[in-house]
N, CA, C and O atoms as a GROMACS GRO file, in nm:
protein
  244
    1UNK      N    1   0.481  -3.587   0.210
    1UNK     CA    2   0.413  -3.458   0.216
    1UNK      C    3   0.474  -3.371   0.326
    1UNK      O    4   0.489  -3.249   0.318
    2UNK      N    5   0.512  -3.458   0.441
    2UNK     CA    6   0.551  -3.330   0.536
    2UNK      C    7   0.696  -3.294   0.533
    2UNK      O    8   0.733  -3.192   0.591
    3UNK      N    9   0.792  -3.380   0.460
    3UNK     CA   10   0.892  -3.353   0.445
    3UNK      C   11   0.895  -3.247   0.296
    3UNK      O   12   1.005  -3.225   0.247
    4UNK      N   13   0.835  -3.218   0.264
    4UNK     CA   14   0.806  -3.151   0.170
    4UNK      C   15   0.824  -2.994   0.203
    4UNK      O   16   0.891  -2.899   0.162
    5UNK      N   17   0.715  -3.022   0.314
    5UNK     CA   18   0.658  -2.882   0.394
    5UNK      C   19   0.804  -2.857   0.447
    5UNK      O   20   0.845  -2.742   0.434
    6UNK      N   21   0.896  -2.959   0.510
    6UNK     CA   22   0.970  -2.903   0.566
    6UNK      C   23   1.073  -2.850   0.482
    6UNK      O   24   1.146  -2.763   0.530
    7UNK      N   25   1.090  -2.889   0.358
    7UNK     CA   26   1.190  -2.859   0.284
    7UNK      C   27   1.134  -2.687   0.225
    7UNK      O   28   1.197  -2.594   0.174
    8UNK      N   29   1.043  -2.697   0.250
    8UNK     CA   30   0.976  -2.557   0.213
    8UNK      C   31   1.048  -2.414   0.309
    8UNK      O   32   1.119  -2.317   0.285
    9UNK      N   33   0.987  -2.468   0.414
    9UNK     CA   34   1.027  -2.387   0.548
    9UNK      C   35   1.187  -2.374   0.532
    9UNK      O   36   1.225  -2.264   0.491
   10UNK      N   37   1.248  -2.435   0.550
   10UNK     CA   38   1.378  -2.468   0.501
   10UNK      C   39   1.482  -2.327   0.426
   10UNK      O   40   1.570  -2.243   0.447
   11UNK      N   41   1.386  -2.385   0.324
   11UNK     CA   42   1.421  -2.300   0.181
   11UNK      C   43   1.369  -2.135   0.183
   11UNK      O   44   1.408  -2.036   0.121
   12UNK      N   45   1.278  -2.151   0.269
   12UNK     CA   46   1.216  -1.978   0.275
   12UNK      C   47   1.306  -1.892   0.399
   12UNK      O   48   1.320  -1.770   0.393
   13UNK      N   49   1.367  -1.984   0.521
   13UNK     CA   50   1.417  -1.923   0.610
   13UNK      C   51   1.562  -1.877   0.535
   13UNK      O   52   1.612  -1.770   0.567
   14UNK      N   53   1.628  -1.968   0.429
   14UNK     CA   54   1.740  -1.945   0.375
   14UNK      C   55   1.733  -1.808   0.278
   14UNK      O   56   1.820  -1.722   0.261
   15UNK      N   57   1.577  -1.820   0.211
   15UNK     CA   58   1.595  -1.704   0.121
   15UNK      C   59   1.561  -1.519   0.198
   15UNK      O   60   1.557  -1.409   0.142
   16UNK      N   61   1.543  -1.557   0.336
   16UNK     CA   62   1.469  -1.437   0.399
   16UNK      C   63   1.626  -1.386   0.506
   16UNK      O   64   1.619  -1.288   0.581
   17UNK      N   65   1.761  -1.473   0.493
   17UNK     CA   66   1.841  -1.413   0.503
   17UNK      C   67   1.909  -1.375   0.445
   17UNK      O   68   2.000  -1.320   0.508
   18UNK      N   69   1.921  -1.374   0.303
   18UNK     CA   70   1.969  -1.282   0.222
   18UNK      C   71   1.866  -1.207   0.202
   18UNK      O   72   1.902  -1.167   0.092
   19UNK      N   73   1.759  -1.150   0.220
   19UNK     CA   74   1.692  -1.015   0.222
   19UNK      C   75   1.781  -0.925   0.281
   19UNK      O   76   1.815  -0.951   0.396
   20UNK      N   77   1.836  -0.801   0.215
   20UNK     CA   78   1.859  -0.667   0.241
   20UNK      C   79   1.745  -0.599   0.270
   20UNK      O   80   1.662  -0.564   0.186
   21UNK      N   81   1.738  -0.570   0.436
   21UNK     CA   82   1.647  -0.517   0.517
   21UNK      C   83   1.656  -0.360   0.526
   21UNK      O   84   1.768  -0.309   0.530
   22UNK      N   85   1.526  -0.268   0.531
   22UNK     CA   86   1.595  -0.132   0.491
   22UNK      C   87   1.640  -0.125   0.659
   22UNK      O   88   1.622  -0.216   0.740
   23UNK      N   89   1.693  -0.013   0.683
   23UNK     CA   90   1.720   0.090   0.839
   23UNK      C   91   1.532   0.163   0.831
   23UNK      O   92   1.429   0.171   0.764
   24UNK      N   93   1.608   0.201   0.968
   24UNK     CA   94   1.477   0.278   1.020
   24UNK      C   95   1.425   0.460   0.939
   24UNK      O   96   1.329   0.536   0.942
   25UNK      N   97   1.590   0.450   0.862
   25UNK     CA   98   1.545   0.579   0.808
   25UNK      C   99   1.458   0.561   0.722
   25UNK      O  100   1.347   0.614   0.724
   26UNK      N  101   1.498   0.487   0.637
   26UNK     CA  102   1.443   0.448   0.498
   26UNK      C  103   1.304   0.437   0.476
   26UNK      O  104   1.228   0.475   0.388
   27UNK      N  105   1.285   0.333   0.654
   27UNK     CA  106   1.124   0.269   0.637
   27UNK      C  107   1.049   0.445   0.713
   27UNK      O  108   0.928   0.466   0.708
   28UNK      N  109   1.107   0.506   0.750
   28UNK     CA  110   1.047   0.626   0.806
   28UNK      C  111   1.002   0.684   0.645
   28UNK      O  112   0.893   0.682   0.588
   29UNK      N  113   1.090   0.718   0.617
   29UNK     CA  114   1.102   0.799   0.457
   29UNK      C  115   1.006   0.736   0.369
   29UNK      O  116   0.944   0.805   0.288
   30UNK      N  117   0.989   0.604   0.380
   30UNK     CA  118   0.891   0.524   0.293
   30UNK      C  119   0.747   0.579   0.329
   30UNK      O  120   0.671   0.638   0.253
   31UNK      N  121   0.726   0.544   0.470
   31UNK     CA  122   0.578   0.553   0.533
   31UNK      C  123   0.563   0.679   0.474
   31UNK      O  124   0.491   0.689   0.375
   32UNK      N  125   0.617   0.772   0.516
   32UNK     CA  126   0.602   0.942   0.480
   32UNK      C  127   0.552   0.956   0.339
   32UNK      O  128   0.452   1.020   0.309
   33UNK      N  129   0.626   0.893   0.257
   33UNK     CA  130   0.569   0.914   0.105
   33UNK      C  131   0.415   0.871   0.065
   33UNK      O  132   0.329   0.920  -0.008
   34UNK      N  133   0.425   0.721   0.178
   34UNK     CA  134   0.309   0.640   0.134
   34UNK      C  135   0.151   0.739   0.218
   34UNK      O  136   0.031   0.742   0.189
   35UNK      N  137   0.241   0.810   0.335
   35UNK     CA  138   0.109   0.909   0.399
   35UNK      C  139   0.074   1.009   0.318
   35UNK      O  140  -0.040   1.047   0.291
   36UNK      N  141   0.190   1.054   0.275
   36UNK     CA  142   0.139   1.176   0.168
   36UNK      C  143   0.105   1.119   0.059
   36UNK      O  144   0.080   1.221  -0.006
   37UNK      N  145   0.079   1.008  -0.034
   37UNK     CA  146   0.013   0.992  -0.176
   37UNK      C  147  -0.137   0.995  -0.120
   37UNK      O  148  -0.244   1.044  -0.157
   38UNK      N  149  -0.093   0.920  -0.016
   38UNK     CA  150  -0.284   0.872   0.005
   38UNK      C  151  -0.380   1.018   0.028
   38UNK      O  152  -0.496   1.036  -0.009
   39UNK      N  153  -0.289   1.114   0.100
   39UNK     CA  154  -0.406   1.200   0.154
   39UNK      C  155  -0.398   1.263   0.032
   39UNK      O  156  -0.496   1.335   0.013
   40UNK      N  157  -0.302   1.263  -0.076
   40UNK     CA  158  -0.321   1.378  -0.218
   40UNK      C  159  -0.438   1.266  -0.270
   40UNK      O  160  -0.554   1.305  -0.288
   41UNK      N  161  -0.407   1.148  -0.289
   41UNK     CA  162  -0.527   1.063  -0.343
   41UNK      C  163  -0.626   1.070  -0.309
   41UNK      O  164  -0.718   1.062  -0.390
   42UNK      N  165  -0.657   1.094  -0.149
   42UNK     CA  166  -0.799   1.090  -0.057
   42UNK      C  167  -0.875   1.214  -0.154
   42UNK      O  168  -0.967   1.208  -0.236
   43UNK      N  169  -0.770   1.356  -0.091
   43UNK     CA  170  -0.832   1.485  -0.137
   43UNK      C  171  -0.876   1.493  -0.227
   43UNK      O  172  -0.989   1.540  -0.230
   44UNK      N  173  -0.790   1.438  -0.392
   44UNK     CA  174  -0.857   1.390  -0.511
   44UNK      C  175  -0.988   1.419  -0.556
   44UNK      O  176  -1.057   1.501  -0.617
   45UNK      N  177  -0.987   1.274  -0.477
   45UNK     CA  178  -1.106   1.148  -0.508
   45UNK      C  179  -1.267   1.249  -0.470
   45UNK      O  180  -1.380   1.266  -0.516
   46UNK      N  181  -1.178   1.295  -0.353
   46UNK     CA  182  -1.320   1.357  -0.220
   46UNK      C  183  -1.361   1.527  -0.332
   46UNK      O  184  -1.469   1.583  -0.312
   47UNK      N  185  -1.301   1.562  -0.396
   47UNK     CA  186  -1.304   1.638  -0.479
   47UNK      C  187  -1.405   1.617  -0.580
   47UNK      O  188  -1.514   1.673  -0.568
   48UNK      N  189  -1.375   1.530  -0.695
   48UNK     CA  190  -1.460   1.495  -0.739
   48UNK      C  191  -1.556   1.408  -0.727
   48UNK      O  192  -1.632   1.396  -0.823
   49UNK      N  193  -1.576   1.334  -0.617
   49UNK     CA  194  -1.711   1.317  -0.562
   49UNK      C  195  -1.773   1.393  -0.552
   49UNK      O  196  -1.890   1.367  -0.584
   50UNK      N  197  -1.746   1.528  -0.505
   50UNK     CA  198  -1.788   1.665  -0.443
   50UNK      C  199  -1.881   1.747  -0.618
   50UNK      O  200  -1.991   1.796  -0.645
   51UNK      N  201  -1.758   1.719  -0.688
   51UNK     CA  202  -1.809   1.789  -0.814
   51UNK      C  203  -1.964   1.696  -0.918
   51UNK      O  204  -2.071   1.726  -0.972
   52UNK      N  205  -1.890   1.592  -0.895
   52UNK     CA  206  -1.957   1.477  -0.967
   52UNK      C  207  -2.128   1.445  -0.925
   52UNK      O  208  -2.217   1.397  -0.994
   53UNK      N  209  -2.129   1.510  -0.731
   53UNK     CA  210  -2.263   1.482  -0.684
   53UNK      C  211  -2.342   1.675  -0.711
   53UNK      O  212  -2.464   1.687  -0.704
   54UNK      N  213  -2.284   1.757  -0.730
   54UNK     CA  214  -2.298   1.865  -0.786
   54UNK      C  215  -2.380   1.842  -0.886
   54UNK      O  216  -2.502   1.855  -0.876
   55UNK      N  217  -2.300   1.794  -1.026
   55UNK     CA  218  -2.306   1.781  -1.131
   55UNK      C  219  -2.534   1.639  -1.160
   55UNK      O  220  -2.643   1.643  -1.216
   56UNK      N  221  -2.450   1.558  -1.072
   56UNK     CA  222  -2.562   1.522  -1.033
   56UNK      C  223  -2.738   1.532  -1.023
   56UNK      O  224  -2.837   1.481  -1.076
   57UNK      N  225  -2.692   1.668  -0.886
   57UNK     CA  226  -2.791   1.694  -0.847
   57UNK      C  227  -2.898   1.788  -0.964
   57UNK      O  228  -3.017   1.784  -0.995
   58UNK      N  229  -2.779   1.866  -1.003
   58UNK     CA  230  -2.787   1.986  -1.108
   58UNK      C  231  -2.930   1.879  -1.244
   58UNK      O  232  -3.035   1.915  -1.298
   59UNK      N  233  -2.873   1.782  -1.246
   59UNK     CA  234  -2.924   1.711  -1.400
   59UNK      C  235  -3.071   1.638  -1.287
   59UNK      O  236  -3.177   1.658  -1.346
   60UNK      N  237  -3.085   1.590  -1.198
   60UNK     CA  238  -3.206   1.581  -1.117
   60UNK      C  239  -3.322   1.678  -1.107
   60UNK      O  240  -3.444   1.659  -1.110
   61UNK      N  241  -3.239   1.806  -1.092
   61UNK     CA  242  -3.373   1.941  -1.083
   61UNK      C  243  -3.370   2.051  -1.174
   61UNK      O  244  -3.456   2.138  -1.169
   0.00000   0.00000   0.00000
């Protein structure tokens, strides 16, 4: 069993140096995209919540 584990460890340190790692631009450029989907997603969402508790209230009174 533990030689197992070790053959594991082994095998994962071998496959994590052939990973092509990005540069710092890339991962900059990444985050940026991933900040801007979310807040177009946030705004969205917060939108029609907005409409949806409208719509809501409207069918309540």
């Amino acid at each position: 069993m533990i030689e197992k584990v070790k053959v594991f460890f082994r095998e994962a340190k071998a496959e994590l140096k052939k990973v092509t790692w990005p540069d710092r631009k890339v991962t900059g450029a990444s985050t940026l995209v991933v900040l801007l989907v979310v807040l177009v997603v946030g705004v969205y969402l917060g939108l029609i919540d907005g409409l949806l508790n409208q719509l809501y209230k409207m069918v309540l009174s």
